[in-house]
C-alpha positions in Angstrom: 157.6 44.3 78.9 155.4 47.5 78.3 151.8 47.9 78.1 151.8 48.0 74.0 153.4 45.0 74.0 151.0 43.1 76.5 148.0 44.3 74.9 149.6 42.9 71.3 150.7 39.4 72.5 147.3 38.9 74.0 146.1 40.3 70.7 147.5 37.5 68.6 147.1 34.7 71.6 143.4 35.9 71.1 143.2 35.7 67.4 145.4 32.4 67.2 142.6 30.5 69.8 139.7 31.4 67.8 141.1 30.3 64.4 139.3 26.8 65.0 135.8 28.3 65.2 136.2 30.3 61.7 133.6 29.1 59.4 134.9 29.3 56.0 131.7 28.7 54.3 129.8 31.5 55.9 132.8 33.5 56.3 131.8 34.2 60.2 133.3 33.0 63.5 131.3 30.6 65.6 131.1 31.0 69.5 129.0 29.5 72.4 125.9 30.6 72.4 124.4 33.0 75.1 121.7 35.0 75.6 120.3 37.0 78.3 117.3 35.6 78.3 115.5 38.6 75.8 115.5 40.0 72.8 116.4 36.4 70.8 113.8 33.8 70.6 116.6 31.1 69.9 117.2 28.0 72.2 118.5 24.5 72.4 121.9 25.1 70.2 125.5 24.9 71.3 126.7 27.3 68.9 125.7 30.6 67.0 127.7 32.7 64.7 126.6 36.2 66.8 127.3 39.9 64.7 129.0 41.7 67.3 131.6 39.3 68.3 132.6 39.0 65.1 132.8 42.5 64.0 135.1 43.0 66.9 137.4 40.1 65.5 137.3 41.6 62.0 139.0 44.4 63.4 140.8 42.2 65.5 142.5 40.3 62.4 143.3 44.1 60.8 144.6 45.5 63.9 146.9 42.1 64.0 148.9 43.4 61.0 149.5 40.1 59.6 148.4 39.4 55.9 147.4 36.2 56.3 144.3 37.4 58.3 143.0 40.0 56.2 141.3 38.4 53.5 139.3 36.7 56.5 138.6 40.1 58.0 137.3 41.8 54.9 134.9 38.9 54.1 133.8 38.9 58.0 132.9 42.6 57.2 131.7 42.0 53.9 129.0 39.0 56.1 127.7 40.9 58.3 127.4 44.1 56.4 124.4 41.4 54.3 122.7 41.5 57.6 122.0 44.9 57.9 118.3 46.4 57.5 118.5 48.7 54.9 114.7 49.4 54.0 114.3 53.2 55.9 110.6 52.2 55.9 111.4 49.4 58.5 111.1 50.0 62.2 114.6 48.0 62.3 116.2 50.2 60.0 120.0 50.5 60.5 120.5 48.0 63.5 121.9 44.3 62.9 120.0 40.7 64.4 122.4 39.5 66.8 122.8 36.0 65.3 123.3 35.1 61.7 120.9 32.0 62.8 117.7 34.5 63.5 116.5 37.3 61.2 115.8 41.1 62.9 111.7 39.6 61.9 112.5 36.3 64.5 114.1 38.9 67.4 111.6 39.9 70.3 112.4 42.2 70.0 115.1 43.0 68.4 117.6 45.5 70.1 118.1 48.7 68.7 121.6 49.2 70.2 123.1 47.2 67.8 123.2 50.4 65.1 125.5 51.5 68.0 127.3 48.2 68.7 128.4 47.5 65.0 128.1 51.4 64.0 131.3 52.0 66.1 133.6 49.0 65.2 133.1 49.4 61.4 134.4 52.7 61.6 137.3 51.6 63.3 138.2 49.5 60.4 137.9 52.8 58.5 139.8 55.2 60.9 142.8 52.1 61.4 142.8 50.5 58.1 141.4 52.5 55.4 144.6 51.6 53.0 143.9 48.3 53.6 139.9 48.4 52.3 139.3 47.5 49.3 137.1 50.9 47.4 134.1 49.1 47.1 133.9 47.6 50.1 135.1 51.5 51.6 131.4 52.6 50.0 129.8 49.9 51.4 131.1 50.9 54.9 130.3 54.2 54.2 126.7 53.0 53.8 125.9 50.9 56.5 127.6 53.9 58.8 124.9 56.4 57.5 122.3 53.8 58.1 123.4 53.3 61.4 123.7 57.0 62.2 120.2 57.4 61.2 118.7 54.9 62.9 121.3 56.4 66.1 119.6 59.7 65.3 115.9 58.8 64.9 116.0 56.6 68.2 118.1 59.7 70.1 118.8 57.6 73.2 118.6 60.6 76.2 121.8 61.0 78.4 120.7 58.6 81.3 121.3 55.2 78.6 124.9 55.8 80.0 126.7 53.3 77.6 124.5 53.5 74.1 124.8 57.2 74.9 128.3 57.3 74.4 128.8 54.8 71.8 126.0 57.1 69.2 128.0 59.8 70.3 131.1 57.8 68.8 129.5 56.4 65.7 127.7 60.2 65.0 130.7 62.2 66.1 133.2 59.8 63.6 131.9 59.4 61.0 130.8 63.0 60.7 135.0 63.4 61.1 135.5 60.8 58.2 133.2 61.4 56.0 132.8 65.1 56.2 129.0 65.3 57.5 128.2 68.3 59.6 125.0 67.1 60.8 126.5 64.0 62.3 128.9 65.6 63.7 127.0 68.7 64.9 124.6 65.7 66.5 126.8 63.7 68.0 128.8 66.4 70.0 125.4 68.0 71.2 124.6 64.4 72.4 128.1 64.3 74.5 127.0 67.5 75.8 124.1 66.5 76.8 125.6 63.3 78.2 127.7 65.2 80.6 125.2 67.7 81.6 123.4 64.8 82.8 125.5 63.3 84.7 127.1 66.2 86.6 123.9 66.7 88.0 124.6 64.2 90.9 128.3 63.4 89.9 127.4 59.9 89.0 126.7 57.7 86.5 122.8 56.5 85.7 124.0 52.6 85.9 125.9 53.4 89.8 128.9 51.6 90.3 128.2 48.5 88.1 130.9 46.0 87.6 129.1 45.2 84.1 128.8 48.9 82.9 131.2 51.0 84.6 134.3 49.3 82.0 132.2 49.5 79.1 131.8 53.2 79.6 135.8 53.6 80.1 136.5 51.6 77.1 134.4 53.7 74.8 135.1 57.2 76.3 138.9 56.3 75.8 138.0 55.2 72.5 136.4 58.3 71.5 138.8 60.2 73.4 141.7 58.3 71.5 139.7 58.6 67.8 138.3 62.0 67.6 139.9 65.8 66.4 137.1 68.1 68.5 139.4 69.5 71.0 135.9 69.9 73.0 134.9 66.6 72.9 138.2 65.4 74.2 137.7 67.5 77.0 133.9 66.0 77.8 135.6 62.2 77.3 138.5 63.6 80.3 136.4 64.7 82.8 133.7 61.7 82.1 136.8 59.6 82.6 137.7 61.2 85.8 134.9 60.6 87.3 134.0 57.0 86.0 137.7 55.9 87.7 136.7 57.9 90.8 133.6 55.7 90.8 135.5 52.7 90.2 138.6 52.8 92.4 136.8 54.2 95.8 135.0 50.9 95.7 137.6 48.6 94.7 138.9 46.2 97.9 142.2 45.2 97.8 142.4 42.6 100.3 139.3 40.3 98.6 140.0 41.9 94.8 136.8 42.5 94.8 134.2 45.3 93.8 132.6 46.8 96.8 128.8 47.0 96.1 125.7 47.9 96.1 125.9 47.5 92.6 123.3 49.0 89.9 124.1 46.3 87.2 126.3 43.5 87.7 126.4 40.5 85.9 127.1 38.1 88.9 128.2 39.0 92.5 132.0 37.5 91.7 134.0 39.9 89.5 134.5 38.0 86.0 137.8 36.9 84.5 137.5 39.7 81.8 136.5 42.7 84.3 140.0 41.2 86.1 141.9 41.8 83.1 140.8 45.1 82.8 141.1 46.4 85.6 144.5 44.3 85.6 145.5 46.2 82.5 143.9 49.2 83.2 146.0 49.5 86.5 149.1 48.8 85.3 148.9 45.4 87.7 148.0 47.5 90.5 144.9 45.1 90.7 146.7 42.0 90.2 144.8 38.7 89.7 147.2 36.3 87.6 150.4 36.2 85.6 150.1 38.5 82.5 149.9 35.7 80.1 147.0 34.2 81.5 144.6 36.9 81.2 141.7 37.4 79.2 141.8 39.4 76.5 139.1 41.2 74.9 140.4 42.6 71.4 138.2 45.4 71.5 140.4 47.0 74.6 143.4 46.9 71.8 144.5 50.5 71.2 141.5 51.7 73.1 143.7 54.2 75.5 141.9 52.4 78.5 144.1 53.7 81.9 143.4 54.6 85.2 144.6 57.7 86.2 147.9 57.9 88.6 146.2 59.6 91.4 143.8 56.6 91.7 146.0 53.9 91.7 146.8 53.6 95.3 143.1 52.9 96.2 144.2 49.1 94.2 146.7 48.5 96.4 145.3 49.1 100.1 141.6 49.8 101.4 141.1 52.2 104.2 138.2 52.0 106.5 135.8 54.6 105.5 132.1 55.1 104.1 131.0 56.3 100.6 127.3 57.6 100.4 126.2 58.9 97.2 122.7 60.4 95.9 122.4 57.8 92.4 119.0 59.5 91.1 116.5 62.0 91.9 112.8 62.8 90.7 113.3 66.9 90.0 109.3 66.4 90.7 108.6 65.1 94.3 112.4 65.5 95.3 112.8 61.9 96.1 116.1 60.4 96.3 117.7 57.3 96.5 120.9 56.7 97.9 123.7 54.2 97.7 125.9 53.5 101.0 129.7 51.5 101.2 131.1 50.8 103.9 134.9 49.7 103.4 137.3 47.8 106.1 140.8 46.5 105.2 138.9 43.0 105.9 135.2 43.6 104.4 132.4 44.9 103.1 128.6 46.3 103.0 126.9 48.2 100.5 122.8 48.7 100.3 120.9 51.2 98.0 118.0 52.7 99.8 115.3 51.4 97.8 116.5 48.8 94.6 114.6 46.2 93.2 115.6 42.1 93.1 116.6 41.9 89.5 119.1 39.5 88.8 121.5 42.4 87.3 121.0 44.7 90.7 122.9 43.7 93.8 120.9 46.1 96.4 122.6 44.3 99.3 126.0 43.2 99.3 128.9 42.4 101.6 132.4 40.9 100.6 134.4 39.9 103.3 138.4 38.3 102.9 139.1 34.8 103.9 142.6 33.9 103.4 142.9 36.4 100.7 140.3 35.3 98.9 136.8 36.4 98.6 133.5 35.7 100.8 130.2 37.0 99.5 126.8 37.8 100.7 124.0 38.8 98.6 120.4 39.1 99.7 118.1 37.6 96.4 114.0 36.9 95.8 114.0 34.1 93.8 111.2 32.7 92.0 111.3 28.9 91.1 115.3 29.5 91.6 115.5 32.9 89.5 115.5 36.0 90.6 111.8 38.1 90.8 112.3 41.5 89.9 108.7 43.1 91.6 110.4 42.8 94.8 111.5 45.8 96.4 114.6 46.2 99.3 114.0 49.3 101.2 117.1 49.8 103.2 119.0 52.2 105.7 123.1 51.5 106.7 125.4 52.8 109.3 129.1 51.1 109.0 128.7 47.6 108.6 124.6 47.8 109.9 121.7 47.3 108.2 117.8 47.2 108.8 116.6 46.0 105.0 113.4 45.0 104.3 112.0 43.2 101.1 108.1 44.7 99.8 106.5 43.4 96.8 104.8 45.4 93.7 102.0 44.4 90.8 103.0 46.0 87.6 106.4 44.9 87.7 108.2 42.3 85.7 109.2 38.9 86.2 112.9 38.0 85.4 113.1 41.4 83.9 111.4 44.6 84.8 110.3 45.4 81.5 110.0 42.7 78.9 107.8 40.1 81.1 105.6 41.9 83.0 102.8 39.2 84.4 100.5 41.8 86.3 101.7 40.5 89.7 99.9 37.4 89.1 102.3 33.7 88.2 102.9 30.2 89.2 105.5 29.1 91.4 106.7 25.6 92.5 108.8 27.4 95.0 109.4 31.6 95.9 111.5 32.4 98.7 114.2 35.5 100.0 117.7 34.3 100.1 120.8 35.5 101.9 123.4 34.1 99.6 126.7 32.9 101.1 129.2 32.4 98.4 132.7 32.4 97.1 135.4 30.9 99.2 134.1 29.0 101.8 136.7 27.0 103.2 136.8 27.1 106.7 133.5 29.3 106.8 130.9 28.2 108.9 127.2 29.2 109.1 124.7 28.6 111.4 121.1 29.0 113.3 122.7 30.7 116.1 118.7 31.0 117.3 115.6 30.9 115.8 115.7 34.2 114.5 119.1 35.0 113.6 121.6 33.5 111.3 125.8 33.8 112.1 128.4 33.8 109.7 131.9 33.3 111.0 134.9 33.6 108.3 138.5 34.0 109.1 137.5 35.3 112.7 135.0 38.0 111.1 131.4 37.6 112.8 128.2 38.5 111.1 124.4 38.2 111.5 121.2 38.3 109.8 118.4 38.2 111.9 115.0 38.5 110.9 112.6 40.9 112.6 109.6 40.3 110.4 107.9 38.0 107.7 104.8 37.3 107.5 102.9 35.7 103.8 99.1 35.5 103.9 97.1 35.7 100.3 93.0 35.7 100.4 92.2 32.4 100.9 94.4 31.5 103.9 93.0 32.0 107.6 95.7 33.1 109.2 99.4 34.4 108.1 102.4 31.8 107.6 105.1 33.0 110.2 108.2 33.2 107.8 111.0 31.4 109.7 115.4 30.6 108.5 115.9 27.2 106.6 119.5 26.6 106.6 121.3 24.7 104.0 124.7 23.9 102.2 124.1 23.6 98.4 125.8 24.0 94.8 129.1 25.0 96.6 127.1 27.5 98.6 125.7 28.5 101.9 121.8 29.3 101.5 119.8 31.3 104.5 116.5 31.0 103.1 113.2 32.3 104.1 110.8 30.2 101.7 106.9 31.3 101.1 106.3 28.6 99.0 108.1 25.2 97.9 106.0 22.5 96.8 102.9 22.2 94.0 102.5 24.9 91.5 100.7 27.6 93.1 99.0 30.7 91.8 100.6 33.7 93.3 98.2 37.3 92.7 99.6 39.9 94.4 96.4 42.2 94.0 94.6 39.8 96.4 97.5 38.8 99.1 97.0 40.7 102.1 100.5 40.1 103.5 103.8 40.0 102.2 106.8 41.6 103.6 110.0 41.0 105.1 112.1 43.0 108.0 116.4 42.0 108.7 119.1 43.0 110.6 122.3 42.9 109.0 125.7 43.2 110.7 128.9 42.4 109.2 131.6 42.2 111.6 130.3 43.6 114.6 127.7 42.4 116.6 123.9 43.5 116.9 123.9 43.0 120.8 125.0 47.8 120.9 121.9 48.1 119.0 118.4 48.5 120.0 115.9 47.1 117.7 112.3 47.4 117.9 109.4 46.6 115.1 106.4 48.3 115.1 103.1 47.5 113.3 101.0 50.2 111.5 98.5 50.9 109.2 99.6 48.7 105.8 102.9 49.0 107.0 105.6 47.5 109.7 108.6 49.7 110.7 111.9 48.5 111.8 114.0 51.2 114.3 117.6 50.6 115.4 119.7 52.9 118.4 122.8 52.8 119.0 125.3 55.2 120.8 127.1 56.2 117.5 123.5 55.8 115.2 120.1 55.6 114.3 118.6 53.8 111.9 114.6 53.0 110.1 113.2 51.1 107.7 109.3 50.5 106.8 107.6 48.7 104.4 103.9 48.3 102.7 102.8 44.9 104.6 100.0 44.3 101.3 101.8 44.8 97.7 101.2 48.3 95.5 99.7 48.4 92.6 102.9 50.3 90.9 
């Protein structure tokens, strides 16, 4: 059975499950609702009839071929084309809510990548399906395009938005094909330029090896690839594609199926059933996870061109022992750089950025380890009243599978996200602690308080450690420090190493007035610490951790009182 016709059958398997959820009276398709936490202000419902899902199965029910669906998918069109803002005098002008249940006015705020989102999907219905169109529903597409391309215009996302970047690209470089205007056009290909100067710079991608991003960006630079005549822009979408499978297969594990971190965005620390399918699809079963009718299916990957490369395929099959280190950013200012470290085994392994923050989306330090063929986890989290705190900092330094990591707090950070919440540094907490997560498949895994100090992980014969060098929590109105110390406990299905500040009463935490609050670890995954010589040393505002070894050295410091950054 060929690729085409895998991709079809999981088409219609798609289409056929969500035929239930059709509302016929508002002419949408319902789906569970979820939210990130931002941008809507709705809660407490089961359901929600969301835009962009159901442009992508409007297209879905034309690219089926099947004329019982088509009525359904021009009046899905004809729905959510209602919801647009017109008005060029609005601030929203040319974006979409992202629920038919709550206005663009309700949003906070509402997300201005939606021009992009829906931009790019109704002009696949024109490039795939024009004949079928009715004319005045043709014009009303054309429309709603050119308000979305000015809205994609006025906004001019810059190059480092890897993902919005790309998709204005699309929408501008499209529909300047299809509807014969230059100035989109001319726009969108300077934007793709721009796109790719950027990120040849360091040879990476502005979201670094994220699990979340990294198949968005190869589903709509094959898209773009696949839809557009500039022979130059082709060329751009190629070598953006080269590199984005690069990224993706030198971090891929074969023997957990897993996606080697440290990852820049990542939804959660397991790969998801749909990233499987892609990469599933994408390899040609390379990276196998189930039979080929099982998988998910996301319609939008449907004549999308999505494939990895030949050369890279091998790197699906079998992992070699080696380590990646890449530069992911740099200030052109002060020179500063932050790196990102993997080290790969056949049976695990650790990634650590050199400086990341603790939002729920970054994975700063992460191991994977294979147990039975199946994966073991370890993520190091700040959590705040059990979610994680994104004003803490990991400061970080690797050799192999080696780390000295250490956690530092900021002010003028966010909460749960590092923009939209920002508190000042000052918030109430029942409970705020630094977690080494233990998760995944943990039978026959055991974890214990090998001495007060030092936590050991032993799975499938692989020994690790965390041991902690410093921690130390002291705030204005206590006399003395509290000594930070492991709590060890087996909970939700995991393993938790926890090193808790705070669990009890609410408690005001300001972080302009606490005088102490940083963390020092050790982290080694599969070999012991015992070759290494660790010292901690106390200075002015800040405590250093140093590491020798016969094969390396390693440091790590951080500011003992938080920054008022």
């Amino acid at each position: 059975m060929g690729t085409t016709t895998i991709h079809y059958d999981l088409l219609l398997k798609k289409i056929r499950e969500q035929d239930a959820d059709y509302n016929h009276e508002i002419k949408l398709l319902r789906v569970p609702f979820s939210s990130p936490g931002y941008h809507t202000t709705l809660k407490n419902i089961d359901y929600a009839h969301t835009t962009y899902p159901n442009m992508i199965y409007a297209v879905s029910l034309l690219d089926s071929g099947l004329p019982e669906y088509e009525k359904r998918a021009l009046d899905v069109i004809r729905s959510i084309l209602a919801l647009q803002d017109t008005d060029p005098e609005h601030d929203t002008y040319g974006i979409w809510p992202w629920f038919y249940e709550e206005p663009l006015t309700q949003m906070s705020p509402p997300d201005w990548n939606w021009a992009d989102f829906i931009g790019k999907l109704l002009l696949q219905a024109v490039t795939r399906h024009k004949s079928r169109l009715p004319q005045d529903l043709q014009e009303e597409i054309r429309q709603a395009v050119f308000h979305a391309c000015n809205a994609i215009i006025k906004r001019d996302v810059g190059p480092w938005y890897t993902n919005i970047a790309i998709m204005g690209s699309f929408v501008t470089v499209i529909a300047g094909e299809v509807y014969a205007r230059k100035d989109y056009l001319d726009y969108g290909i300077k934007r793709m330029e721009r796109f790719q100067a950027f990120t040849g710079r360091l040879k990476t991608f502005m979201e670094y090896n994220s699990p979340a991003y990294a198949p968005i960006t190869i589903l709509e630079l094959s898209k773009l690839r696949g839809e557009t005549k500039q022979a130059w822009v082709k060329e751009i979408c190629e070598d953006m594609l080269d590199l984005a499978w690069g990224m993706v297969s030198e971090h891929y594990h074969a023997s957990t199926k897993q996606w080697a971190g440290p990852h820049s965005r990542s939804y959660r620390t397991l790969l998801k059933p749909d990233t499987e399918a892609f990469l599933q699809l994408a390899t040609d079963g390379a990276a196998y996870y189930r039979p080929w009718e099982e998988l998910y299916y996301s319609p939008e990957w449907y004549r999308s061109g999505i494939r990895c490369p030949d050369k890279y395929l091998h790197r699906f099959r079998e992992s070699k022992a080696e380590t990646i280190r890449r530069v992911t950013s740099r200030n052109e200012d002060t020179g500063h750089e932050k790196w990102a470290t993997s080290y790969i085994t056949p049976q695990y392994t650790l990634g650590t950025f050199s400086k990341e923050i603790f939002w729920n989306q970054t994975r700063g330090i992460v191991s994977y380890m294979d147990n039975k063929g199946q994966a073991v986890y370890v993520a190091l989290r700040v959590l705040k009243n059990g979610y994680d705190y994104s004003s803490g900092l990991l400061v970080s330094q690797q050799h192999e599978g080696t780390a000295l990591a250490g956690i530092e707090f900021f002010t003028h950070g966010g909460d749960t996200h590092p923009m939209l919440d920002k508190k000042s540094g000052v918030f109430e907490a029942e409970d705020f602690r630094v977690r080494f997560e233990i998760g995944g498949f943990l039978e026959g895994v055991a974890c214990t308080l090998a001495e007060p100090d030092r936590v050991e992980l032993s799975v499938n014969g692989l020994v690790s450690s965390f041991r902690l060098l410093y921690g130390e929590f002291q705030d204005e109105t206590d006399d003395r420090p509290t000594q930070l110390r492991w709590e060890l406990s087996r909970q939700d299905g995991l393993w938790c190493a926890d090193c808790v500040i705070h669990s009890g009463p609410a408690r005001t935490l300001d972080f302009h007035r606490i005088r102490k609050a940083a963390l020092l670890f050790a982290v080694s995954i599969g070999s012991p610490l015992e070759p290494w010589d660790i010292k901690v040393a106390s200075e002015e505002n800040r405590v250093r951790a140093t590491a020798h070894s016969n094969e390396a050295e390693l440091e790590t410091a951080v500011r003992v009182r938080p920054r008022d950054v």
